[in-house]
N, C-alpha and C positions, 0 to 999 in steps of 0.2 A: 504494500500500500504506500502511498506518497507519503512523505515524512509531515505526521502532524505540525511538528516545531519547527518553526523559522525565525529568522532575528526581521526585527523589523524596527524603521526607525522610530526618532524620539517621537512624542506623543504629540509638541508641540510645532511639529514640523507641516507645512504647508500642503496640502491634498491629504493627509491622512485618514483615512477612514476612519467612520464609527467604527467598525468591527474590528480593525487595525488599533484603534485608540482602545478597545477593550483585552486586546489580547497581548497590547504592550505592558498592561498592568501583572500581568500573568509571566511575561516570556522569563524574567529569572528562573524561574521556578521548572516552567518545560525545559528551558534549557536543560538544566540540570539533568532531568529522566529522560532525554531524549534516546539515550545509547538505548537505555532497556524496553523503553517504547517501538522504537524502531528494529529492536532485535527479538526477542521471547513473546512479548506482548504483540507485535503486529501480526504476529500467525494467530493470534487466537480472537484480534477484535474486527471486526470487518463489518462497519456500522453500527455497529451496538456500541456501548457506554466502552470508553476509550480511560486506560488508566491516568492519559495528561489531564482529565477532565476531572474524574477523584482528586488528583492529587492541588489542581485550582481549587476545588471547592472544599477543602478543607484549610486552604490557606485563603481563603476569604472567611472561613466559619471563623477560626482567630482572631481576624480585624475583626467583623461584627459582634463577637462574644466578649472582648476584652473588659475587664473590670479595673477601677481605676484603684491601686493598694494604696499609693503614694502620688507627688508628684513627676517621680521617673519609673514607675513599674506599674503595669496593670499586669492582671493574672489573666491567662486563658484557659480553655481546656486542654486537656490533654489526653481525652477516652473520649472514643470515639467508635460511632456505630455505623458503619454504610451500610443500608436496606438496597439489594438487586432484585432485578426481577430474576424469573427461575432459569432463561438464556443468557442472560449476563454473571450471573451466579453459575452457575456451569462451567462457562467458558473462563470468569477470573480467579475459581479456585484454584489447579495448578501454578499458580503464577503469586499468592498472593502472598509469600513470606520475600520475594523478588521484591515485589512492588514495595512492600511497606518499609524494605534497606532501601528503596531508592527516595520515596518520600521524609519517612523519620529524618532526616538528618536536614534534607531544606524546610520541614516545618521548626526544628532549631534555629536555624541559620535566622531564615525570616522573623522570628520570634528574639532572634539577639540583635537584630538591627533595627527592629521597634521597643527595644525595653519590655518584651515581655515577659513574663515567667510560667512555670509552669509549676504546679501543687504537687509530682511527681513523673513516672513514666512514661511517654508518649505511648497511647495501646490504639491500635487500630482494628476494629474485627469487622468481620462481613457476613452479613445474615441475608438467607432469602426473604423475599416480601414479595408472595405472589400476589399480591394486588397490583403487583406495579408493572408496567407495559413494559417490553424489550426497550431497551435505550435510557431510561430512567433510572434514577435513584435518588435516594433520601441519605440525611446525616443529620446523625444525634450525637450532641458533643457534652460533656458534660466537665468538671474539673473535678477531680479525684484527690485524695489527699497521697503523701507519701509513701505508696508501695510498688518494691520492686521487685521484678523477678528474676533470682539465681537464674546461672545458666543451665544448671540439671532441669530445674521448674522447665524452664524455656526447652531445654533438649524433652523433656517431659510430653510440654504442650504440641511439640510438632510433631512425635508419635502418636497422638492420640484427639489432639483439640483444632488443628488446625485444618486437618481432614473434612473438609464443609459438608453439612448435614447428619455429622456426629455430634449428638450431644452426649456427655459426662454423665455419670450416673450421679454424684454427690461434686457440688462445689463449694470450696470456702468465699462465701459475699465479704471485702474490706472494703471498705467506702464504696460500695456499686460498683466494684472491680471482680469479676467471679474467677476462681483462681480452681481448677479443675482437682479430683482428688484423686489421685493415682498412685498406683504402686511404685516406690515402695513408701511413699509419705511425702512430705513438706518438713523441713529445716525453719521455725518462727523466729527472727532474731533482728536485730539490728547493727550486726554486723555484717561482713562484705560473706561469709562464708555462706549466711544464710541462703534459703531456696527462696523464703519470703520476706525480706526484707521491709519493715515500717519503721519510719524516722520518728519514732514517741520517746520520749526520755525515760521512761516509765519500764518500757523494754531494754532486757540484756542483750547480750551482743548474741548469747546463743540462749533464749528463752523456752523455747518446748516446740518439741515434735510431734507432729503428725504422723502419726503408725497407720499405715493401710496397705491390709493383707487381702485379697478377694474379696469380701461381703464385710467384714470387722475392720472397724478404721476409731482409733483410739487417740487419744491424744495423754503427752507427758510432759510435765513441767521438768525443767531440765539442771534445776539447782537457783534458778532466775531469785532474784533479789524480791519480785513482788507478787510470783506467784501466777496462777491460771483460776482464771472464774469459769463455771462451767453450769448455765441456768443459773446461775445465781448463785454459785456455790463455791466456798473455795477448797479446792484438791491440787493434788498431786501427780494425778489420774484418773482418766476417766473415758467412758463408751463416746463414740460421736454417732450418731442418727440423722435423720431427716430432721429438719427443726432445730436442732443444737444451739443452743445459742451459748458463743466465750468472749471471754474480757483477757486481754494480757494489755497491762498499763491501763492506759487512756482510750486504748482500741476497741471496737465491741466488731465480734466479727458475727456473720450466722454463716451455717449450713444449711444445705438444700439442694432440693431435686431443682433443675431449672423445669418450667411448665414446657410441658411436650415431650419431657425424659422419659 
Protein backbone atom coordinates (compact mmCIF):
# COMPACT_ATOMS: atom_id res chain seq x y z
CA UNK A 1 0.00 0.00 0.00
CA UNK A 2 1.22 3.70 -0.47
CA UNK A 3 3.03 4.80 2.46
CA UNK A 4 0.48 6.44 4.82
CA UNK A 5 3.27 9.08 6.30
CA UNK A 6 4.69 11.92 4.53
CA UNK A 7 6.54 15.13 5.63
CA UNK A 8 4.66 17.87 4.79
CA UNK A 9 5.23 21.49 5.02
CA UNK A 10 4.88 24.19 7.87
CA UNK A 11 1.30 24.76 8.65
CA UNK A 12 1.63 28.26 8.01
CA UNK A 13 2.94 28.12 4.73
CA UNK A 14 0.82 29.50 1.64
CA UNK A 15 -1.61 26.91 -0.24
CA UNK A 16 -1.62 24.57 2.60
CA UNK A 17 -4.58 22.56 2.90
CA UNK A 18 -7.05 21.91 5.45
CA UNK A 19 -6.38 18.35 5.59
CA UNK A 20 -2.45 19.14 5.12
CA UNK A 21 -2.83 21.62 8.10
CA UNK A 22 -4.57 18.63 10.07
CA UNK A 23 -2.12 16.19 9.41
CA UNK A 24 0.82 18.42 10.12
CA UNK A 25 -0.25 18.42 13.62
CA UNK A 26 0.15 14.73 13.72
CA UNK A 27 3.36 14.19 11.33
CA UNK A 28 5.91 13.81 14.49
CA UNK A 29 4.30 11.23 15.66
CA UNK A 30 3.64 9.16 12.16
CA UNK A 31 6.91 9.94 11.41
CA UNK A 32 8.19 8.09 14.19
CA UNK A 33 5.90 4.57 13.26
CA UNK A 34 6.37 4.82 9.84
CA UNK A 35 9.11 1.98 9.52
CA UNK A 36 6.45 -0.48 11.22
CA UNK A 37 3.47 0.81 9.41
CA UNK A 38 4.83 0.58 6.33
CA UNK A 39 6.41 -2.93 7.14
CA UNK A 40 4.28 -5.80 9.50
CA UNK A 41 1.34 -3.50 9.61
CA UNK A 42 0.80 -2.71 5.81
CA UNK A 43 0.09 -6.57 5.18
CA UNK A 44 -2.51 -6.67 7.49
CA UNK A 45 -4.57 -3.10 7.20
CA UNK A 46 -5.96 -2.56 3.62
CA UNK A 47 -8.67 0.01 4.46
CA UNK A 48 -9.62 -0.76 7.65
CA UNK A 49 -8.41 1.26 10.88
CA UNK A 50 -4.73 1.84 10.19
CA UNK A 51 -2.24 1.61 13.26
CA UNK A 52 -0.90 5.63 12.37
CA UNK A 53 -4.46 6.50 13.16
CA UNK A 54 -4.45 4.78 16.89
CA UNK A 55 -1.47 6.00 17.58
CA UNK A 56 -2.82 10.07 16.56
CA UNK A 57 -5.67 9.57 18.47
CA UNK A 58 -4.24 8.78 21.50
CA UNK A 59 -2.00 11.42 21.24
CA UNK A 60 -4.76 13.88 20.86
CA UNK A 61 -6.73 11.86 23.80
CA UNK A 62 -3.59 13.41 26.05
CA UNK A 63 -3.96 17.02 24.95
CA UNK A 64 -7.71 16.90 25.53
CA UNK A 65 -7.49 14.89 28.95
CA UNK A 66 -4.70 16.81 30.57
CA UNK A 67 -5.29 18.03 34.08
CA UNK A 68 -3.77 21.06 35.39
CA UNK A 69 -1.24 19.80 38.84
CA UNK A 70 0.72 22.84 38.85
CA UNK A 71 1.74 25.79 36.84
CA UNK A 72 4.25 23.51 34.80
CA UNK A 73 2.69 19.97 34.86
CA UNK A 74 -0.80 18.78 34.16
CA UNK A 75 -1.21 14.94 34.57
CA UNK A 76 -2.67 12.78 31.63
CA UNK A 77 -3.74 9.38 31.28
CA UNK A 78 -1.96 6.62 30.94
CA UNK A 79 -4.42 3.34 30.48
CA UNK A 80 -5.87 3.19 27.89
CA UNK A 81 -8.75 1.11 26.05
CA UNK A 82 -9.03 0.83 22.09
CA UNK A 83 -12.68 -0.79 21.23
CA UNK A 84 -12.34 -2.41 17.27
CA UNK A 85 -14.74 -3.64 15.54
CA UNK A 86 -14.60 -7.73 15.12
CA UNK A 87 -12.36 -7.17 11.26
CA UNK A 88 -10.19 -4.70 12.80
CA UNK A 89 -9.70 -6.76 15.99
CA UNK A 90 -8.72 -9.71 13.80
CA UNK A 91 -6.54 -8.20 11.64
CA UNK A 92 -4.53 -5.88 14.65
CA UNK A 93 -4.15 -8.75 17.03
CA UNK A 94 -0.89 -10.31 15.77
CA UNK A 95 0.78 -7.03 15.43
CA UNK A 96 -0.39 -5.54 18.78
CA UNK A 97 2.62 -5.94 21.31
CA UNK A 98 4.78 -4.30 17.77
CA UNK A 99 2.44 -1.48 17.71
CA UNK A 100 2.35 -0.48 21.34
CA UNK A 101 6.82 -0.56 21.23
CA UNK A 102 6.32 1.73 18.44
CA UNK A 103 3.70 4.12 20.19
CA UNK A 104 4.73 3.84 24.04
CA UNK A 105 7.78 5.65 23.62
CA UNK A 106 6.31 8.91 21.34
CA UNK A 107 3.26 9.20 23.72
CA UNK A 108 6.44 9.93 26.38
CA UNK A 109 8.27 11.93 24.06
CA UNK A 110 5.06 14.10 23.30
CA UNK A 111 4.12 14.11 26.95
CA UNK A 112 7.81 15.59 27.95
CA UNK A 113 7.69 18.27 25.54
CA UNK A 114 4.34 19.54 26.92
CA UNK A 115 5.07 19.14 30.66
CA UNK A 116 3.16 16.22 31.09
CA UNK A 117 3.19 13.46 33.42
CA UNK A 118 1.97 10.53 33.88
CA UNK A 119 0.24 8.68 37.40
CA UNK A 120 2.25 5.46 36.33
CA UNK A 121 2.74 2.84 33.22
CA UNK A 122 1.68 3.60 29.95
CA UNK A 123 -0.93 0.33 29.25
CA UNK A 124 -2.52 0.02 26.05
CA UNK A 125 -5.08 -2.95 25.52
CA UNK A 126 -7.55 -3.68 22.65
CA UNK A 127 -10.86 -5.08 23.11
CA UNK A 128 -13.51 -6.18 20.48
CA UNK A 129 -16.68 -3.95 20.34
CA UNK A 130 -18.86 -5.50 18.00
CA UNK A 131 -21.16 -2.68 17.67
CA UNK A 132 -18.64 -0.95 15.89
CA UNK A 133 -18.58 -0.93 11.84
CA UNK A 134 -15.13 -2.04 10.03
CA UNK A 135 -12.81 1.03 10.02
CA UNK A 136 -13.88 2.60 13.56
CA UNK A 137 -12.82 2.67 16.88
CA UNK A 138 -13.32 4.00 20.31
CA UNK A 139 -10.69 5.17 23.33
CA UNK A 140 -11.04 5.19 26.91
CA UNK A 141 -8.38 6.73 28.72
CA UNK A 142 -8.23 6.98 32.13
CA UNK A 143 -5.07 7.88 34.79
CA UNK A 144 -4.18 5.17 36.93
CA UNK A 145 -2.17 5.44 39.96
CA UNK A 146 1.55 3.83 40.30
CA UNK A 147 1.71 0.25 39.05
CA UNK A 148 4.09 -1.43 37.39
CA UNK A 149 4.73 -4.59 35.77
CA UNK A 150 7.83 -6.84 36.38
CA UNK A 151 9.20 -8.34 33.27
CA UNK A 152 8.13 -12.06 34.22
CA UNK A 153 4.29 -10.24 34.93
CA UNK A 154 4.88 -8.92 31.28
CA UNK A 155 6.64 -12.25 29.90
CA UNK A 156 3.47 -13.74 31.80
CA UNK A 157 0.88 -11.50 30.07
CA UNK A 158 2.06 -12.34 26.43
CA UNK A 159 1.80 -16.02 27.09
CA UNK A 160 -1.51 -15.91 28.06
CA UNK A 161 -3.38 -12.02 28.12
CA UNK A 162 -2.35 -10.61 25.01
CA UNK A 163 -3.63 -13.40 22.90
CA UNK A 164 -7.12 -11.38 21.83
CA UNK A 165 -10.24 -12.91 22.88
CA UNK A 166 -8.70 -14.76 25.92
CA UNK A 167 -9.82 -13.77 28.93
CA UNK A 168 -8.07 -14.77 32.43
CA UNK A 169 -9.85 -16.66 34.73
CA UNK A 170 -9.13 -14.46 38.13
CA UNK A 171 -7.49 -10.90 37.86
CA UNK A 172 -5.92 -8.64 40.42
CA UNK A 173 -8.01 -4.92 39.86
CA UNK A 174 -5.11 -1.91 41.23
CA UNK A 175 -6.47 1.33 40.49
CA UNK A 176 -8.63 -0.03 37.31
CA UNK A 177 -5.57 -1.74 36.02
CA UNK A 178 -6.45 -5.74 35.89
CA UNK A 179 -3.39 -7.51 36.30
CA UNK A 180 -4.14 -11.32 35.14
CA UNK A 181 -3.49 -14.25 37.79
CA UNK A 182 -1.25 -16.83 36.42
CA UNK A 183 0.97 -19.40 37.31
CA UNK A 184 3.15 -19.60 39.18
CA UNK A 185 1.94 -16.16 41.04
CA UNK A 186 2.80 -12.28 41.39
CA UNK A 187 5.84 -10.92 43.39
CA UNK A 188 3.72 -7.59 45.42
CA UNK A 189 6.42 -5.03 46.27
CA UNK A 190 7.81 -1.88 45.80
CA UNK A 191 10.99 -2.70 44.65
CA UNK A 192 12.54 -3.20 41.07
CA UNK A 193 12.52 -7.07 41.71
CA UNK A 194 8.88 -7.03 42.12
CA UNK A 195 6.30 -8.68 39.39
CA UNK A 196 3.95 -5.83 40.74
CA UNK A 197 5.32 -3.15 41.44
CA UNK A 198 3.16 0.10 43.58
CA UNK A 199 4.98 3.34 44.42
CA UNK A 200 2.96 3.42 48.31
CA UNK A 201 5.21 4.12 51.05
CA UNK A 202 3.30 1.90 53.07
CA UNK A 203 4.63 -1.06 50.91
CA UNK A 204 8.06 -3.17 51.37
CA UNK A 205 10.25 -3.46 48.64
CA UNK A 206 9.36 -7.37 48.73
CA UNK A 207 5.80 -7.38 50.56
CA UNK A 208 3.69 -10.64 49.74
CA UNK A 209 3.17 -13.08 47.15
CA UNK A 210 0.78 -14.37 45.11
CA UNK A 211 0.77 -18.23 45.08
CA UNK A 212 -1.31 -19.76 42.04
CA UNK A 213 -1.31 -23.30 41.42
CA UNK A 214 -4.22 -24.44 39.00
CA UNK A 215 -7.76 -23.67 40.71
CA UNK A 216 -5.93 -22.58 44.40
CA UNK A 217 -4.33 -19.14 44.32
CA UNK A 218 -3.34 -17.94 47.96
CA UNK A 219 -1.76 -15.01 48.93
CA UNK A 220 1.46 -14.60 51.77
CA UNK A 221 2.69 -11.80 53.56
CA UNK A 222 6.32 -11.97 53.03
CA UNK A 223 7.81 -10.59 56.53
CA UNK A 224 6.46 -6.62 55.20
CA UNK A 225 6.66 -4.02 57.93
CA UNK A 226 2.65 -3.49 57.62
CA UNK A 227 1.36 -6.59 56.83
CA UNK A 228 -1.70 -7.82 54.34
CA UNK A 229 -5.57 -7.08 54.81
CA UNK A 230 -7.43 -9.73 53.59
CA UNK A 231 -11.68 -8.74 53.75
CA UNK A 232 -10.89 -6.96 56.33
CA UNK A 233 -8.71 -8.91 58.19
CA UNK A 234 -5.31 -8.95 59.12
CA UNK A 235 -3.19 -12.29 58.37
CA UNK A 236 -0.25 -13.70 57.29
CA UNK A 237 -2.18 -15.93 54.97
CA UNK A 238 -4.63 -16.48 53.34
CA UNK A 239 -7.23 -18.33 50.26
CA UNK A 240 -7.92 -15.76 47.23
CA UNK A 241 -11.47 -16.27 45.49
CA UNK A 242 -13.68 -14.57 43.27
CA UNK A 243 -14.52 -11.31 45.31
CA UNK A 244 -11.38 -11.02 47.44
CA UNK A 245 -10.89 -8.07 48.55
CA UNK A 246 -6.78 -6.92 50.03
CA UNK A 247 -5.16 -3.95 51.43
CA UNK A 248 -1.11 -3.94 51.43
CA UNK A 249 -0.20 -0.19 52.74
CA UNK A 250 -2.57 2.47 51.25
CA UNK A 251 -3.51 0.13 48.34
CA UNK A 252 -6.87 -1.67 48.28
CA UNK A 253 -6.72 -4.08 45.57
CA UNK A 254 -9.88 -6.67 44.49
CA UNK A 255 -10.03 -9.82 42.78
CA UNK A 256 -12.35 -11.03 40.08
CA UNK A 257 -13.71 -12.83 37.33
CA UNK A 258 -13.66 -10.12 34.42
CA UNK A 259 -17.65 -10.25 33.02
CA UNK A 260 -17.79 -12.68 30.09
CA UNK A 261 -14.97 -15.10 31.84
Amino acid sequence: MAPVLRKIEELGHTGTSLKGARMGLLDKIEQKIEGAVNGVFARAFKGDVEPVEIAARLQRELDARATVLSREKRLVPNHFVVGLSSRDHDRLAPYSKTLNAEIIPELREHAGERRYVFNGPIVIEYELDETLPTGRFTVESQASAGVERGQAALDADDDHTHVFGATPRLVLEVNGVRHPLMAPGLLIGRGSEADLRINDPGISRKHAMIHVSGPDISIEDLGSTNGITVNGQKCRQAQITDGTRLEIGTTRMLVHAPVGS
